[in-house]
N, C-alpha and C positions, 0 to 999 in steps of 0.2 A: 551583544554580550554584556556591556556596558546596564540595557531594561534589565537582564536575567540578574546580575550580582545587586542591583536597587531592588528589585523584586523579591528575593532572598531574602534582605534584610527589614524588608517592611513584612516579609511571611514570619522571620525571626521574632519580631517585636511586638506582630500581633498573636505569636506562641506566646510569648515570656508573660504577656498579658494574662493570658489565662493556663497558666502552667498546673495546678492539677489536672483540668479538663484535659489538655496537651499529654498530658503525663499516660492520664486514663484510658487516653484514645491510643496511644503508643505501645500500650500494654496488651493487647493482641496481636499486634506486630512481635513484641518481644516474646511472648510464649509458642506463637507461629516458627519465629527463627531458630528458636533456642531448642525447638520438638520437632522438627526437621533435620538439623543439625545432630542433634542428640540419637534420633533414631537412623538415622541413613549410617554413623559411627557406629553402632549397634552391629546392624547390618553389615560395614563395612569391614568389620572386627572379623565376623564369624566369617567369613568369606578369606579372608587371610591366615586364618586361625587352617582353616580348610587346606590352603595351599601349602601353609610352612605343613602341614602333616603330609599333604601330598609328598612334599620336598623329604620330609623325613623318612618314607616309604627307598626313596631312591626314583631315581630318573628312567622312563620308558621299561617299567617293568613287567613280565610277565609272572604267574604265578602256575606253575603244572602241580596238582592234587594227585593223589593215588583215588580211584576210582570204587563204583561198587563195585560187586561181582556177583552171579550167581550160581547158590549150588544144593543140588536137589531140590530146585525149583523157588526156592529160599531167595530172598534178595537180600542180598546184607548194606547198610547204610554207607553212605561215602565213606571210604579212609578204613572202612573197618578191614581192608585187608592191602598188603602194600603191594601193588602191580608194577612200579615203577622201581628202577634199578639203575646204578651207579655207570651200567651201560648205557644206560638210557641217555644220560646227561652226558657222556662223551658223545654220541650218538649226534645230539643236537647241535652240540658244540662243533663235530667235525663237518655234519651235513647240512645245516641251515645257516646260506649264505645271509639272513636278513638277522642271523643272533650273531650277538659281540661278547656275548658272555654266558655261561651257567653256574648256578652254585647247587650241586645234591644237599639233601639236608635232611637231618635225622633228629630226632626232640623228646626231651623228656623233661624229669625235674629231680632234683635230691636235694638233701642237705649238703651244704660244705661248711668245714670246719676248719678254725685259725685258733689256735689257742685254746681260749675259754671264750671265743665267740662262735657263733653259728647264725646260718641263714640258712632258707628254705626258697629256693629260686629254681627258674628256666634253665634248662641245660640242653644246648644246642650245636651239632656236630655239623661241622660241613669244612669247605676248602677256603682258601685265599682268595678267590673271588667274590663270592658274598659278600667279603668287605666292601669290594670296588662295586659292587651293584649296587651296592646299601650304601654307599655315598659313605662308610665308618672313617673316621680321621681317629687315630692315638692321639689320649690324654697323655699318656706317658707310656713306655717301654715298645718292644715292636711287634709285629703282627707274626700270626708265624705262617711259614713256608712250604710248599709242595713237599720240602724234604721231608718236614715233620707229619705230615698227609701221609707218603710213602713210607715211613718207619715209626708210623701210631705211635709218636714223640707224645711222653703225659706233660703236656704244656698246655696253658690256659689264657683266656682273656676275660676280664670280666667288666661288666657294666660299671658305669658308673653309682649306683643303688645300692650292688652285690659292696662292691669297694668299699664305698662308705659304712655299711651296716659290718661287714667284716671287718675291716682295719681299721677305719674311723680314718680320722687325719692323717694317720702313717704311710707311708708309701708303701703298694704293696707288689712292687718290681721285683721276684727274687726271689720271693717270700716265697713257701711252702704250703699248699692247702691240703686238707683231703678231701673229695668226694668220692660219697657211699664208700668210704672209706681207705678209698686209692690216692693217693701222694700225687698232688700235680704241684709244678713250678707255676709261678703267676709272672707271663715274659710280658703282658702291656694291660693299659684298662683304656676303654673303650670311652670316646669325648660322649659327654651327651648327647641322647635322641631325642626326652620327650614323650610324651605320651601319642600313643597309635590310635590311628583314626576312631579304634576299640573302645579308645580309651585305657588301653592295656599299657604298661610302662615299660618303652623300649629301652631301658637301662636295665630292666631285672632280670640279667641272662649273665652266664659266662658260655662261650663259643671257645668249644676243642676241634681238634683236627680229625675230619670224620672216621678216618680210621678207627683212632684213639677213641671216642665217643662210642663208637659199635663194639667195638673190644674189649673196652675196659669199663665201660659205666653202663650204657642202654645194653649190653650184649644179650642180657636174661630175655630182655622183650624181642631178639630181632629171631625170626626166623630163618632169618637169610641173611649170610654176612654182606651181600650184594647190595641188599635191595636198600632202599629210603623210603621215607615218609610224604616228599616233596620235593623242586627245585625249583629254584629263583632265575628267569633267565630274561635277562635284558636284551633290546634286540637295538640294531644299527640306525639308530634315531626314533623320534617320535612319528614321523610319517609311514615306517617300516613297521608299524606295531600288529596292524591286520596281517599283513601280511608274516610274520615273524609267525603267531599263532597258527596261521593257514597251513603253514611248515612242518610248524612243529604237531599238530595233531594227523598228519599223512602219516609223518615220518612213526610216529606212535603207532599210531593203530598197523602199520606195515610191520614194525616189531613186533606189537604184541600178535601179528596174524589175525587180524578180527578181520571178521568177513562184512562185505557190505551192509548183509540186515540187522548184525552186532552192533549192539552200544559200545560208547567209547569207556574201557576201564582206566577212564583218569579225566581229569577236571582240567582244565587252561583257562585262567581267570587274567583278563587285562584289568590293573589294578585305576587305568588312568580315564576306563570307563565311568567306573564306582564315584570314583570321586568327582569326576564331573558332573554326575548326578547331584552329586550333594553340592557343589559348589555353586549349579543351577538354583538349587532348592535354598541355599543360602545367598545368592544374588537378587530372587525371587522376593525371600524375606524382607529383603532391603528395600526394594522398591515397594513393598507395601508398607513398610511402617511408614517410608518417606512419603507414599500420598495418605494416609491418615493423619499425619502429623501437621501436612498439606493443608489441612482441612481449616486451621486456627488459623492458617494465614488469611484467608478466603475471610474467615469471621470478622480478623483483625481488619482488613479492608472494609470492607463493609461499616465496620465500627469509624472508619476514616470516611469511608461516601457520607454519614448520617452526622459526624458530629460538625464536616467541612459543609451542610445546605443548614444545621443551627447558625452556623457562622453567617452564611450569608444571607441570611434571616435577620441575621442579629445588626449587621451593617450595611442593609440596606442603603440608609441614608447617605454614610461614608462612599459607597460605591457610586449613588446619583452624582454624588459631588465632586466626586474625581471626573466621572464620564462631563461631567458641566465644563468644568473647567481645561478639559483638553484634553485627558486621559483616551486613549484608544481600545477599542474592544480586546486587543491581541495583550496588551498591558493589563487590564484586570484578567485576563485569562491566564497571562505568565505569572500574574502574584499568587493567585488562589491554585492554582497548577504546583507551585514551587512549593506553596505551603502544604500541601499534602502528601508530596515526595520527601521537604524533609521531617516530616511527622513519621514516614514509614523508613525514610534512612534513619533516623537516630532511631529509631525499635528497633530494627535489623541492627547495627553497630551493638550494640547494649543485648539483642538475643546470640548475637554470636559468641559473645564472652560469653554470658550465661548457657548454651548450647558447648560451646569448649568445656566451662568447668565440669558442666553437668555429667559431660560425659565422662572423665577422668573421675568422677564418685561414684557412675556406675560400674567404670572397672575397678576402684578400691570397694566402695563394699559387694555391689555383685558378685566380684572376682569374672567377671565377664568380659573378654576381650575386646575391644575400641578401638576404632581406628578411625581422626578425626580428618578430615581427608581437604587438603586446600581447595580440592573441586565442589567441594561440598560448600563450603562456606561463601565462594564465589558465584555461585548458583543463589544459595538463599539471598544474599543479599543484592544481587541481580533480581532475585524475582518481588523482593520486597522494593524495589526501586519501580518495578514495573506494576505494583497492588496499588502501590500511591500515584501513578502516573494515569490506571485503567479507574480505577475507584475514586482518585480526584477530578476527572476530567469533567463528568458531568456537572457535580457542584460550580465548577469554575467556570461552566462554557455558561449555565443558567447566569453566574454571577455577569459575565462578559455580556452578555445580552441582556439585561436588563434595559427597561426604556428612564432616560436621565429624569426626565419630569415625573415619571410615578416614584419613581424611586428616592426622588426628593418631597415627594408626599406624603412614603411610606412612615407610618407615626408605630 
């Protein structure tokens, strides 16, 4: 241990010596660390970015569609006609042991008005479950109740977006709004969501009680005071999720009557597929900028194998003279060894900061989310230990072997 810390410091001394050179040669290393570092945070970002969306979606959810249909041989597009009915969602909810939850859901948009302000937003009817599937927590005031479900209570909840652009700073617990012209109470606002995987902004909604929403605001459009456009149904874990759909498309199709050679008049979308897709395709991401970025390490080595055989070119003589005097092959191989690991650890130390800040500029000016990851940095600088350890060796072993007598020749 004793040869390694003397060895260090004559690798140190023969750095300080030529410290541009040293510098020059270090600086592939640092662009190596700092673009590794920088792009796998890249990577690491959009992948979290992915999951808090996941997360904001709600936990093991299912999504049932109203389906096509055809008539007079006519196929009409998804959704264009609503097959699906507020029985339907009791339905699942009483008969599929693998769901924990259903929310029916009904959608449109209007104006609402407060004063002398107005906005133009999402208006979405459904029950008190919804909230628990959608994971919603209250900002302020409270959620409303099956009672208000049962007696199309005109009470509202509204995003966090709707709020602000309506009331601004003011609390808007109590308050009275109208849409499309009908007087609702405002009893809670809804904490933030964030933007959906769409891209769409899960604050720009106010949610009434589906009654209320069919009765007194979407009523014009529904055909059917019964039916929905949708339900949201969560099923009894994530391992339940095939199975929760398998359920609930029998149970479907056994209501609507569709006969075996029958398409199904309705959509069931596992939401935790989608996003795995994407979250593939952004882990995917990550691992290719990471070996691109991979690449300047490789270089910066290489720049350390070439400038570590000028060196011992350059000190030939030094090296015959050591081996003369006593020096052991294993002792010039630990010096010339040492000195090319820490050529590529101070790069690594110095790309890591610069890889850290780099990345924190590309989320302020990109506006790109980063995520600088301690595995990350632990890894570069692990593998820039190991670029000077593969890339010095050679230099060192030629230096370690040298014959003492030519080497004191060498002119």
């Amino acid at each position: 241990m004793k040869k390694v810390f003397a060895g260090m410091r004559i690798a140190l001394r023969a750095l300080q010596v030529n410290r541009l050179r040293s510098g020059l040669t270090m600086l592939g290393i640092i662009i190596g660390v700092s673009a590794v570092i920088s792009m796998v945070a890249v990577g690491s970002g959009a992948t979290a970015r992915i999951q808090e969306q996941i997360a904001s979606i709600g936990s093991n959810v299912i999504i049932v569609l109203s389906g096509s249909v055809t008539t007079n041989g006519i196929r009409l597009g998804s959704g264009a006609a609503q097959t699906l009915t507020s029985d339907d969602a009791k339905a699942i909810a009483n008969e599929c042991p693998a769901v924990s939850g259903v929310a029916p859901l009904v959608r449109g948009s209007g104006q609402v008005v407060y004063g002398n302000n107005n906005w133009f937003t999402n208006i979405q009817g459904t029950t008190p479950d919804y909230l628990t599937i959608r994971d919603y927590s209250m900002q302020s005031g409270n959620a409303f109740t099956p009672q208000d479900v049962d007696g199309a209570t005109k009470v509202a909840l509204l995003g966090k977006t709707v709020a602000g652009n309506v009331f601004g700073d003011a609390d808007p617990v109590g308050q009275v709004i109208r849409i499309k012209n009908v007087p609702f109470t405002v009893q809670g606002v809804l904490s933030a969501k964030g933007q959906s995987p769409t891209g769409q902004d899960q604050d720009d909604i106010i949610i009434l009680p589906l009654t209320t929403a069919k009765k007194k605001v979407l009523g014009a459009s529904q055909a059917n005071l019964n039916s929905i456009g949708s339900m949201m149904v969560q099923s009894n874990g994530t391992k339940m999720m095939q199975e929760a759909q398998l359920e609930i498309r029998d149970l479907l199709r056994q209501r609507h009557q569709l006969q075996p050679e029958q398409e199904d008049d309705f959509m069931v979308r596992n939401m935790e597929e989608i996003f795995a897709a994407q979250e593939t395709s952004a882990s995917v991401m990550s691992i290719l900028l990471g070996a691109i970025a991979s690449v300047s390490l490789l270089v910066g080595g290489i720049g350390i194998m070439n400038i570590m055989l000028v060196s011992v070119t350059e000190r030939t003589r030094e090296i015959g003279l050591r081996l003369a005097i006593g020096a052991k092959t294993k002792d010039i191989l630990t010096q010339f060894l040492v000195e090319a690991v820490t050529l590529s650890l101070l790069g690594g130390i110095v790309g890591i900061v610069l890889g850290a800040g780099g990345s924190y500029l590309i989320s302020y000016f990109a506006k790109w989310h980063t995520l600088v990851s301690p595995t990350a940095i632990l890894m570069a600088f692990a593998f820039s230990a190991l670029i000077g350890v593969f890339f010095g060796y050679y230099p060192a072993r030629k230096a370690a072997y040298l014959d003492p007598i030519d080497a004191l020749r060498y002119e």
